[in-house]
C-alpha positions in Angstrom: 73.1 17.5 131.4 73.1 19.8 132.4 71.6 23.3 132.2 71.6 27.2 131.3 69.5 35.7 131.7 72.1 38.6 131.6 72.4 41.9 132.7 72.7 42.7 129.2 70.5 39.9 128.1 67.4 40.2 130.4 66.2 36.8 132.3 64.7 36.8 135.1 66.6 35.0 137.9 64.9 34.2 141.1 67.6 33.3 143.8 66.5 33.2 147.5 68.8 31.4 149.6 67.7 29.6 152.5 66.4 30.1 155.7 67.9 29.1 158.8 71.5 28.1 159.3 72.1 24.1 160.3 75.0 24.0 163.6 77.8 24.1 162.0 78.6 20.6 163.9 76.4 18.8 161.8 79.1 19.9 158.6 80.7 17.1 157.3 84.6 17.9 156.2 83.7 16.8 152.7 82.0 19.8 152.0 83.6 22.0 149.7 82.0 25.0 148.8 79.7 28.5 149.9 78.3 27.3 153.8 74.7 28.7 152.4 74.3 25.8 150.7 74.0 23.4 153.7 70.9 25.2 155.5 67.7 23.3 155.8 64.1 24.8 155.5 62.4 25.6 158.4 58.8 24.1 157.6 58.3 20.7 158.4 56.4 18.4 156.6 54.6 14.9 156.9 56.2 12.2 154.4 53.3 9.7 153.6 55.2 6.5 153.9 52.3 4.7 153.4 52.0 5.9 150.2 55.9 5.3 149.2 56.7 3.8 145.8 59.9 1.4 145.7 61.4 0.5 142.8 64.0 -2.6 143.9 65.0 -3.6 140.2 64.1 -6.9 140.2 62.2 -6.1 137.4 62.1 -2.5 135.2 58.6 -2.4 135.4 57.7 1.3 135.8 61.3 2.5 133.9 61.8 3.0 130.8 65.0 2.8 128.3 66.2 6.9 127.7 69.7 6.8 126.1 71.1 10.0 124.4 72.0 10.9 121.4 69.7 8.9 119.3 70.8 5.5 120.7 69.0 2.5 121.0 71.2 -0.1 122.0 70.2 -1.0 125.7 73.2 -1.4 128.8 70.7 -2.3 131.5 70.4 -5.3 133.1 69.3 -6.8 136.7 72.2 -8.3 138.0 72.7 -10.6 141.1 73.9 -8.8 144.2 74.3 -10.1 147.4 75.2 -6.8 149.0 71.7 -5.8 148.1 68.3 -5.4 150.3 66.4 -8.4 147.7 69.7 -9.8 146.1 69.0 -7.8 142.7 70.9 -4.8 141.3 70.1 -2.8 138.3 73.2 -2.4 136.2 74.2 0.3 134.0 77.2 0.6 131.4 78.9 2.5 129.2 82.0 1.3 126.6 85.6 2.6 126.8 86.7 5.3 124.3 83.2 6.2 123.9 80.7 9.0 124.6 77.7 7.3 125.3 74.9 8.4 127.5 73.3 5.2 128.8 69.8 6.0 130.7 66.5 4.9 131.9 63.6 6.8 133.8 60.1 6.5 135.3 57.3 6.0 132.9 55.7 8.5 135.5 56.3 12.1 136.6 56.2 13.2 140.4 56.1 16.3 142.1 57.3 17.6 146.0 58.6 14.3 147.9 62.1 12.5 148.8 63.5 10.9 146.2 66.2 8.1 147.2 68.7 6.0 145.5 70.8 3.7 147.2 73.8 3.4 144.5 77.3 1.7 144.2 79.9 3.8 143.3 81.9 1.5 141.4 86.0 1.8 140.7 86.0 5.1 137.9 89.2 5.5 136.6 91.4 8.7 137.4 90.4 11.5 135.7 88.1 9.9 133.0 85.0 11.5 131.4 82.4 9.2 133.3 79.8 10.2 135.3 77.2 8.2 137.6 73.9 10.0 138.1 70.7 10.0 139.9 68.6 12.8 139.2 64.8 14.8 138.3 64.2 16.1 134.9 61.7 18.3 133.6 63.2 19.7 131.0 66.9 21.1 130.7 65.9 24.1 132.5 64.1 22.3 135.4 66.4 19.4 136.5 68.1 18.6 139.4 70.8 16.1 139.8 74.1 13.8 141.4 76.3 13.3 139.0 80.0 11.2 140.6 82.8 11.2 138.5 86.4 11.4 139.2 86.7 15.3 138.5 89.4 16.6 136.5 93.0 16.9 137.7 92.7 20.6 138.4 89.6 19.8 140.5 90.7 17.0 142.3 94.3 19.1 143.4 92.3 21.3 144.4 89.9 19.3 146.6 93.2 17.2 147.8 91.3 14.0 146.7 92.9 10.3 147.6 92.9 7.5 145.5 89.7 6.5 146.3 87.4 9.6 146.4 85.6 11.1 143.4 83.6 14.1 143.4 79.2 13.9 143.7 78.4 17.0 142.0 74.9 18.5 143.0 73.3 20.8 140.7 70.5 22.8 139.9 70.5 23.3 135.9 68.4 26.7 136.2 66.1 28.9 138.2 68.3 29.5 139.9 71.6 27.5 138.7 73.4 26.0 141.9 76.4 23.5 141.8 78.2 22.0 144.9 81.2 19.8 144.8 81.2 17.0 147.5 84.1 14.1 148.4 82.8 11.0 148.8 84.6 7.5 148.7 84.3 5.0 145.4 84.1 1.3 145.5 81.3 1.1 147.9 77.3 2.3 148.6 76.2 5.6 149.0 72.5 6.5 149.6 71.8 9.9 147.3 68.6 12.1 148.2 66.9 15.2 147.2 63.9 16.5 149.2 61.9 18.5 147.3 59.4 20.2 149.8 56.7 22.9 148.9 57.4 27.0 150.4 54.5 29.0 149.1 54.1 27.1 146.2 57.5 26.4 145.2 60.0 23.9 145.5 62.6 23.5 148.1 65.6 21.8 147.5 67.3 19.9 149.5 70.8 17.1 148.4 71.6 14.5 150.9 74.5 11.7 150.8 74.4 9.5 153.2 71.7 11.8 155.3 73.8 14.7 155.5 73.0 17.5 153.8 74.9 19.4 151.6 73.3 21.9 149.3 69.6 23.4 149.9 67.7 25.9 147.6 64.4 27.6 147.2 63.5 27.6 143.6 61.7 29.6 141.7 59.5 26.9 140.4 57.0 24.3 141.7 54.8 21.2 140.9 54.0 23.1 137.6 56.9 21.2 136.7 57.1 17.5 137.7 60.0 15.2 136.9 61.0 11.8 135.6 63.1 10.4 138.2 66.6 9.1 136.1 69.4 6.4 136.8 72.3 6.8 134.2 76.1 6.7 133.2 77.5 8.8 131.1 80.4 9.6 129.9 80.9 13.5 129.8 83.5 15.9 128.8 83.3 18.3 131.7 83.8 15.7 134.6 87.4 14.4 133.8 90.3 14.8 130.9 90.4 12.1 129.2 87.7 10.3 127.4 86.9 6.6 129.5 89.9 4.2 128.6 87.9 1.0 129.7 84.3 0.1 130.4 82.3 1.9 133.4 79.4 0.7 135.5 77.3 1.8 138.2 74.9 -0.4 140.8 71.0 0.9 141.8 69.7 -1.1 144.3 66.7 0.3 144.9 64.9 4.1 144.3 62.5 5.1 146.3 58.8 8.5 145.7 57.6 9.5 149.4 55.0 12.0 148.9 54.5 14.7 150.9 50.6 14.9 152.5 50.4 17.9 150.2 52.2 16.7 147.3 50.9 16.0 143.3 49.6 12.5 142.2 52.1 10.9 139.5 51.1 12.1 136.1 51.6 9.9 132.9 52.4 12.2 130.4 50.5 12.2 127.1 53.5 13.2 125.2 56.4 12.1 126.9 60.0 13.3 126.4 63.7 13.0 127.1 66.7 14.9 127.3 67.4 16.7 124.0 70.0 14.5 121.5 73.3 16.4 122.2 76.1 16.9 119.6 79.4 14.7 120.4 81.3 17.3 123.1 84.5 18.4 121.2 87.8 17.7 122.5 90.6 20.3 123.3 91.7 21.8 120.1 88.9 21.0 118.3 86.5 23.5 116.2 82.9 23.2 116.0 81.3 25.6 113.0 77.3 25.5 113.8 75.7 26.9 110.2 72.3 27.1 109.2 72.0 26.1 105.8 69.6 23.3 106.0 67.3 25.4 107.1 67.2 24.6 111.0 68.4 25.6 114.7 71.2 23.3 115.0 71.1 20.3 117.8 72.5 21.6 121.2 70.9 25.0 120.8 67.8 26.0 122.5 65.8 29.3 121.8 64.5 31.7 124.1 62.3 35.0 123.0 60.8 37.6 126.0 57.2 37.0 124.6 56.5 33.5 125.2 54.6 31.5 122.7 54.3 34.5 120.1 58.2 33.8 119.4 58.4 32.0 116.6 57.6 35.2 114.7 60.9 36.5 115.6 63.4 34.0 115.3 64.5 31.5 112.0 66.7 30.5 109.6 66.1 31.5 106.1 68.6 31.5 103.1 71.5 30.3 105.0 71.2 32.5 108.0 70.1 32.7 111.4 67.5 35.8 112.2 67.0 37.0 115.2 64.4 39.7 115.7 63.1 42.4 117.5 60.7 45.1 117.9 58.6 47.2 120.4 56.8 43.8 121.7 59.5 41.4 121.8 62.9 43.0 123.0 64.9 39.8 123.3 65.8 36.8 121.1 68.4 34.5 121.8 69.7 31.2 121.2 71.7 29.5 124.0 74.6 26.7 123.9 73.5 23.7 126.1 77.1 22.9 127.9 78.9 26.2 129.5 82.3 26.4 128.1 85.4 27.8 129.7 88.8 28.8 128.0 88.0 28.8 123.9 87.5 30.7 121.4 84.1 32.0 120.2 83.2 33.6 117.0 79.9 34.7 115.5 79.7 35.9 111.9 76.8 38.5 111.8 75.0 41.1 109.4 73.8 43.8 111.3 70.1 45.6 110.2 70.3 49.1 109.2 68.6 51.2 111.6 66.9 54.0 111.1 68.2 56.3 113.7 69.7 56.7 116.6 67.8 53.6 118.3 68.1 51.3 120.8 68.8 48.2 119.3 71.6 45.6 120.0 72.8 41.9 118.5 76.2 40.1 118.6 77.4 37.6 121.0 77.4 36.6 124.9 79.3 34.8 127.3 77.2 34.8 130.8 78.3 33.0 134.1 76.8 29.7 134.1 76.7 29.6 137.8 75.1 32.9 139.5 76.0 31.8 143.0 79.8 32.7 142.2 78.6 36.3 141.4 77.5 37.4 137.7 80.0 38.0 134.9 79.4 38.4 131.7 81.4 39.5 128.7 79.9 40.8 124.9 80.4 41.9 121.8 77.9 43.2 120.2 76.9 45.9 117.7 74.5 49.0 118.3 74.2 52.8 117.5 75.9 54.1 120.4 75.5 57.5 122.1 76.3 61.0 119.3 79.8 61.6 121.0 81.0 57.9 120.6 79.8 58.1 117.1 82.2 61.1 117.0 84.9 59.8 118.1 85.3 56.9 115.9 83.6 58.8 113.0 80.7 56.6 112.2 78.2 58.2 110.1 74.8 57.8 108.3 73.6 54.5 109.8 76.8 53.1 110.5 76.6 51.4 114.2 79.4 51.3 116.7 81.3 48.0 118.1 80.6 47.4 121.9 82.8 45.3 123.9 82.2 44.8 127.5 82.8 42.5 130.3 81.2 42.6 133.8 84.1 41.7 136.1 86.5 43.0 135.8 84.6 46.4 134.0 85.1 47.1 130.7 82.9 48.8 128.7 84.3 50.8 125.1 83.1 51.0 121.5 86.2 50.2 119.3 85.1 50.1 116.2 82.6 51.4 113.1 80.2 48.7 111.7 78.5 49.5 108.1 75.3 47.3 108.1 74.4 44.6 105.7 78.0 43.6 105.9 79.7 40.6 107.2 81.5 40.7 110.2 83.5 37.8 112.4 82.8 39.1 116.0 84.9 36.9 118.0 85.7 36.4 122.2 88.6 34.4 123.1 89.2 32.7 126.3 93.3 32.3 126.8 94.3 30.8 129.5 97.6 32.2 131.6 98.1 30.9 134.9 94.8 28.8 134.4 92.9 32.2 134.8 91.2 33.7 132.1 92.9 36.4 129.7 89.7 38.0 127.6 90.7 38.9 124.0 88.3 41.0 122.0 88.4 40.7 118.0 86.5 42.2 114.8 87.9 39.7 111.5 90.3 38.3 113.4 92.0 41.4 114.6 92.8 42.4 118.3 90.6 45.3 119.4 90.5 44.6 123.4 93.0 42.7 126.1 92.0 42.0 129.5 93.7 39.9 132.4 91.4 38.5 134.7 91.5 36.9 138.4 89.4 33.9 137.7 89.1 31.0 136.1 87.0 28.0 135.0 87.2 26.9 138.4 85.0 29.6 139.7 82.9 30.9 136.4 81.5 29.1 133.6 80.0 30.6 131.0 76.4 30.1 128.8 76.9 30.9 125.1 74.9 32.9 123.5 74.1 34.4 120.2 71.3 37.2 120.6 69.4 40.9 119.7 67.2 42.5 122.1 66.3 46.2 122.4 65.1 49.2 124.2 66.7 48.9 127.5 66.7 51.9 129.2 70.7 51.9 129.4 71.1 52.1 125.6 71.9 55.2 123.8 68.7 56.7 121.6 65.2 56.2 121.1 63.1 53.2 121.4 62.7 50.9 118.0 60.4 52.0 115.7 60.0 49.3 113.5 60.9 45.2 113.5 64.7 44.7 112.8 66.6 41.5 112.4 70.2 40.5 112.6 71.2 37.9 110.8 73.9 35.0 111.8 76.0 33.1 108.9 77.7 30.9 111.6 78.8 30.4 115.0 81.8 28.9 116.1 83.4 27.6 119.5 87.5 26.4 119.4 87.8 23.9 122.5 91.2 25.7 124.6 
């Protein structure tokens, strides 16, 4: 699912953490991460039980079948249950060795309200790539979710898990990006909530297992944005090692809308949609190449542009390449990866635009923390013109550009090399991993221009990968663009570490 903005690549991130602080006697041992996360809101509010909707899956009516990855083949089923409330249990599966994404939703969108699922967690196997959700889509930007898997064996060390505990990971995919990791026992029932109240107009997030609470959020987003309610298994790379080795299930026995008195009616969308098909996840070793010679943005990317629906003018593919654009009105294009990635390598083979002087214009690649709470990071590579005494230094001249590489934390920030445009280049960042910490390795056609050792590692940071130009920021070197200029990507590539 899910996911995905940069001090160097503008977004705009709206983060307020909440309000007032919950006694810390009401903290359950299984929480695991930043105590912020566990306050509640302050406002209260009238649920309308009245007006509740229960789904208890005796029947589906009301759902509706929403595999990924362009698969049609239905693992639903209502099975008999005696453990729950009517004796009827929806049933969900996917297949060993496998990478299915098994789903269903609401036919119907809702807005503020609790959402419930009571859910049986069944037996996962250690460390496999399975995941049991329970969660609010929009769209990959505006989702909110449980997803219960067994974690991978770094994760579960590090949590001290026993034999019969996997991790419920909580998650806000965007605006802002929040992820809690929470203990909770397997083999039995757990009752999964979020709350999602209204605070001037926006949402207010609130997970619950078991009614305790564990993660709370004000977004930046409100009923603008109302989401299918989903029930799914899933079996995905970054919640275990090892792809599942036998056949997974989970239990729903019922889900339950309460509206707020001040919350939406249910919409039926005129146009409804799912979850973008994703490409398969690769495994560790593996290279992906993403080119663009049929003529498309390849699956598992999804473009962003600072001037809304006026976008398309400035990004495409054309002859082979990728062209991203920019010019005084729109100073950011960008396409973004929809799974962060951790240790790898990543390459992107660019043509840079010849400029026509000393202007502030910038394109290569990204890597920017996929979860803000755990502080912003981001590390580049990117071409530009770079300020007269750089240009000096290294001896670029004419409208030759300069080789930026920078990282947030820890602080880099050099030109290395000289770029002639209309040229080829393989910009690539690699991820090595020493000590399972990240060592960040800088490198122009496959040679080493940068080292750095780092304190961190893919337990704290993710990253979101990006390919991108954007210009006239005020830190740049030179003048503001005076005309539209477009960098052009060949390919981009990501090696699985």
């Amino acid at each position: 699912m899910k996911k995905y903005i940069i001090s160097t690549i503008v977004i705009a991130v709206y983060s307020i953490l909440a309000i007032t602080a919950c006694d810390k006697s009401s903290k359950d041992e299984r929480f695991t991460n930043d105590p912020n996360s566990w306050v509640t809101v302050s406002e209260k509010s009238e649920l309308l039980e009245d007006k509740a909707v229960k789904w208890d899956f005796a029947i589906l009516d009301g759902w509706t079948l929403a595999n990924q990855g362009n698969d049609d083949i239905d693992h639903t089923s209502i099975a008999d249950n005696a453990d729950c409330e009517d004796n009827k249990a929806l049933r969900i599966y996917t297949e060993a060795n496998s990478q299915q994404r098994k789903k269903v939703r609401t036919v119907k969108q809702y807005g503020s309200g609790l959402y419930t699922w009571r859910i049986y967690i069944s037996d996962l196997g250690d460390v496999e790539r399975v995941s049991i959700g329970s969660w609010l889509w929009h769209d990959d930007e505006h989702e909110l979710d449980f997803e219960v898997g067994s974690g991978t064996s770094e994760e579960r060390a590090a949590l001290q898990l026993t034999e019969d505990e996997v991790i419920a990971y909580i998650t806000c995919q965007a605006h802002p990006w929040v992820q809690q990791k929470v203990r909770i026992q397997k083999n039995t029932w757990h009752i999964f909530q979020i709350d999602l109240k209204l605070v001037n107009g926006k949402y207010f997030a609130t997970w619950l297992i078991d009614d305790v609470s564990y993660a709370a959020q004000q977004l930046s987003f409100g009923e603008d944005y109302p989401f299918y309610i989903f029930c799914s298994i899933e079996n995905l790379k970054f919640i275990g090692d090892t792809w599942p080795y036998k056949d997974n299930y989970g239990l729903w026995d019922y889900t339950v809308y309460t509206p707020y008195l001040y919350s939406m009616e249910p919409i039926t969308p005129h146009d409804p949609t799912n979850p973008v098909d994703p490409e398969p996840e690769p495994d560790e070793g593996e290279t992906v190449t993403w080119n663009f010679d049929d003529g498309n943005i390849p699956g598992g990317w999804s473009v962003w542009t600072s001037v809304g629906g006026d976008g398309p003018a400035y990004y495409g593919v054309q002859d082979g390449y990728l062209n991203l654009s920019n010019d005084s009105y729109c100073t950011t294009s960008r396409i973004t990866y929809s799974t962060p990635v951790g240790f790898g390598k990543y390459t992107w083979n660019i043509r840079f635009p010849a400029l026509a002087g000393a202007e502030k214009f910038m394109a290569g690649g990204t890597l920017y923390t996929s979860n803000e709470s755990n502080g912003y990071h981001t590390i580049s590579i990117t071409g530009w013109y770079g300020s007269d005494d750089e240009r000096s230094r290294l001896g670029a001249t004419g409208n030759q550009l300069l080789m930026r590489v920078y990282s947030e934390i820890p602080a880099v920030d050099k030109n290395v090399a000289v770029l002639t445009p209309d040229t080829d280049y393989k910009l690539t960042v690699e991820l090595k991993k020493v000590n399972n910490k990240y060592v960040f390795v800088w490198l122009l056609d496959e040679s080493v221009m940068q080292t750095l050792n780092t304190t961190y590692g893919p337990d704290n940071i993710t990253f979101l990968f990006i390919a991108s130009a954007e210009s006239n920021r005020a830190w740049m070197p030179g003048y503001d663009i005076s005309g539209k200029y477009t960098a052009k990507f060949n390919y981009i590539e990501y090696t699985v570490y």
